[in-house]
C-alpha positions in Angstrom: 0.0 0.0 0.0 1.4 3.3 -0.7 2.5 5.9 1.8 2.8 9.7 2.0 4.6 11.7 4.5 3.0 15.0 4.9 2.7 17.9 7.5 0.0 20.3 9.4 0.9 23.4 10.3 -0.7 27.2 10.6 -4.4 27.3 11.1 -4.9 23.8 9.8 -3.7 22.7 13.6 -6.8 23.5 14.8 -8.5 20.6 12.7 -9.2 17.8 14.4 -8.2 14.3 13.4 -11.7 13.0 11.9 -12.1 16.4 10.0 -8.3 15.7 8.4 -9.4 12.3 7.1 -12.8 13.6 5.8 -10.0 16.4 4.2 -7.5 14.1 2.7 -10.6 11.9 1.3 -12.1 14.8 -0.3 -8.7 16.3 -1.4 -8.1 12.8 -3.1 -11.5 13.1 -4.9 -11.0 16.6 -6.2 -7.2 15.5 -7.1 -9.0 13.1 -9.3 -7.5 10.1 -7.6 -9.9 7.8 -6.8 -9.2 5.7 -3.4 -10.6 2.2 -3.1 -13.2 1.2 -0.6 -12.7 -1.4 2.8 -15.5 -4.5 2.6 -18.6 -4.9 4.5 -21.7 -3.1 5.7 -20.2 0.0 5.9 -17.7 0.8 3.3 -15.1 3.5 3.6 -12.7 5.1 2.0 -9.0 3.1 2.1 -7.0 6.2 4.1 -5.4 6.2 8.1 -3.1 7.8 9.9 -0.5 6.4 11.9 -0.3 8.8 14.8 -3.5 10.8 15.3 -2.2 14.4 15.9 -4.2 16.2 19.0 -5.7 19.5 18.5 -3.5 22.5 17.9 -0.7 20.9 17.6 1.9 20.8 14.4 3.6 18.5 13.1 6.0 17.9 9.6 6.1 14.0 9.7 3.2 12.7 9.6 2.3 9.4 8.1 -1.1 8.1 5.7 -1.5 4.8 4.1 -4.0 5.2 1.6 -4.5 2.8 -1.8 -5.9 3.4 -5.2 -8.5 2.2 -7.6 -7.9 2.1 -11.5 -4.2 2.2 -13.2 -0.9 3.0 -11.2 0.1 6.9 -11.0 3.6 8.2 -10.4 4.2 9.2 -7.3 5.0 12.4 -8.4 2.0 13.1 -9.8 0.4 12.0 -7.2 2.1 14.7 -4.7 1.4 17.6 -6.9 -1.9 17.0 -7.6 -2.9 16.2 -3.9 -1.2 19.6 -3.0 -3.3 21.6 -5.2 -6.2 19.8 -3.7 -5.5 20.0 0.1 -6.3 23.0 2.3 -3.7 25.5 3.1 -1.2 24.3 6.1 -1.7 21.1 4.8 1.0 19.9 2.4 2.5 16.4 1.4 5.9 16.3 1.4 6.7 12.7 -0.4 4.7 10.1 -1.4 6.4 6.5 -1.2 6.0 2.6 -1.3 7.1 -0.4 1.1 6.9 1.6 4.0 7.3 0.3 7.3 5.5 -2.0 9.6 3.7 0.5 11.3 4.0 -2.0 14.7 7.3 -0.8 14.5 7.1 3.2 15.2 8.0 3.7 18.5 10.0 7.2 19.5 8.6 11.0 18.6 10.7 13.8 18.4 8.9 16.8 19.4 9.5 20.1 21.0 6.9 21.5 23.6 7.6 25.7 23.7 6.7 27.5 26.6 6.0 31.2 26.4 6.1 33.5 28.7 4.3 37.0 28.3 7.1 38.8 30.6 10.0 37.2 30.9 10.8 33.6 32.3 11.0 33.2 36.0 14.5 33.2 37.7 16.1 29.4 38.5 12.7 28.1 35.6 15.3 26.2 33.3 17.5 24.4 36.2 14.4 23.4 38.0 12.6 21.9 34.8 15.8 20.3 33.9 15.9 18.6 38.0 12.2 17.6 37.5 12.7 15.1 34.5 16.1 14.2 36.4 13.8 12.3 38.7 12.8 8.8 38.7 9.1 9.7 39.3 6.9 12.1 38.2 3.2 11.4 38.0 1.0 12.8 35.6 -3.1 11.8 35.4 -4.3 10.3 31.8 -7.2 9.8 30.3 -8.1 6.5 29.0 -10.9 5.2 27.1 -11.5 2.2 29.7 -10.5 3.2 33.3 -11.3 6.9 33.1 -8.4 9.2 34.9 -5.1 7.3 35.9 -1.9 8.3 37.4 1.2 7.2 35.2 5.0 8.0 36.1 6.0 9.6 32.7 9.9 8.9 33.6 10.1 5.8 31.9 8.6 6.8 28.3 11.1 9.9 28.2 13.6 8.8 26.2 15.6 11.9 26.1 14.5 15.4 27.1 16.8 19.0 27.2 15.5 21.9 28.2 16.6 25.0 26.9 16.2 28.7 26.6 14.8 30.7 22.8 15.2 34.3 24.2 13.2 36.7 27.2 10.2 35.1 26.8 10.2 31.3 25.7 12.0 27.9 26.5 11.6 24.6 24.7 11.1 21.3 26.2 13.1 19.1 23.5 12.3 15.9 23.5 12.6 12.0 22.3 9.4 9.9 24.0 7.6 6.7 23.4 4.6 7.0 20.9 3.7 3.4 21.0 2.8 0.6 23.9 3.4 2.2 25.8 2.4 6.4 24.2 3.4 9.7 26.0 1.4 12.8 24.8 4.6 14.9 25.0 1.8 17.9 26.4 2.1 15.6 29.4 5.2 17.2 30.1 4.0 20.4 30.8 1.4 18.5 32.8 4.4 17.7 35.0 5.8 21.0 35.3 1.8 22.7 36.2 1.9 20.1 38.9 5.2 19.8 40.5 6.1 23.5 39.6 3.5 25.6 39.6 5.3 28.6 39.7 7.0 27.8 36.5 3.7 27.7 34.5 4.0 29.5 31.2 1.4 31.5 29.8 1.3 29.6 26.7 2.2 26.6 25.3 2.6 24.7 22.1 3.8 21.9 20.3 5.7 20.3 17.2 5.8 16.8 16.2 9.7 16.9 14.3 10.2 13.6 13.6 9.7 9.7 14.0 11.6 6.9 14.9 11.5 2.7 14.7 12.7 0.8 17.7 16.5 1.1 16.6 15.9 4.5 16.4 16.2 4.8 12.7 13.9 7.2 10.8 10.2 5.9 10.6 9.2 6.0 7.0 
């Protein structure tokens, strides 16, 4: 099945994952590429994502398996037409075969920016960077089955550096599982409004950069 790698970024962050599959199958149609269709009661259109991106936040590697009906079409074509289709903030950067066994994703590289609307607080950096030094730091989760649960995010931190991007703004960069088991890298700030309240920024946001297999090779 063929792959594209493509990003989200600008206002198009604020979509939320269903609404960016009803875009890419409606971007598909309009490219003039027609999809094929799963089996059963309810057919739909042959499109996923790997990693369903929360709201607002942005990301330049993201990953959709789709498959076609009808005759084979470069991949080049492919790209271009899809781009003139999609929405703006939305573009896809390569389209691709024999990609990976998605069971094999397991690290994101993201960066989580905190911004500050004065400047940030005295001693905020070295006492961010001692909090993810520790060997525990619980943060509550969400899950579909058990409702709100406490999890020690420590473990699914595979590397984290905290540094400083002028006055008003630091960035949380970071390497964390994505996969069995998943850290939403906003947990991290989740961490710092709970253990360091007085470190709480004023705003905060967040990139998906990259993604990684289990040997830590680029995920394509």
């Amino acid at each position: 099945m063929p792959r594209l790698l493509f990003e989200k970024k600008g206002n198009a962050v604020w979509i939320s994952h269903l609404d960016l599959m009803r875009v890419f199958q409606r971007s598909f149609k309009r490219a003039g590429l027609s999809l094929t269709h799963t089996q059963g009661f309810n057919p739909r259109p042959s499109v996923s994502i790997a990693l369903p991106l929360s709201v607002g936040v942005e990301s330049c590697c993201e990953i959709l398996d789709f498959d076609l009906e009808g005759e084979p079409v470069p991949y080049e074509e492919i790209q271009a037409r899809l781009n003139e289709a999609l929405i703006a903030g939305v573009r896809v950067l390569q389209v691709y075969d024999n990609g990976a066994k998605l069971k094999n994703l397991a690290y994101l590289h993201c960066n989580v920016i905190l911004e500050y609307d004065q400047s940030v607080p005295n001693g905020t950096l070295t006492a961010i960077r001692a909090l993810f030094a520790s060997e525990t730091v619980i943060v509550p989760k969400k899950t579909k089955t058990n409702g709100i649960q406490d999890q020690n995010i420590i473990p699914m931190i595979r590397s984290l550096d905290v540094r400083q991007a002028g006055e008003k703004e630091l960035i949380l960069d970071s390497v964390v599982c994505c996969q069995n088991p998943t850290l939403n890298p906003m947990q991290l700030y989740l961490a710092i409004e709970r253990y360091l309240p007085e470190c709480k920024a004023d705003f905060v946001r967040c990139c998906r950069l990259e993604i990684f297999d289990l040997n830590s090779e680029v995920f394509r």
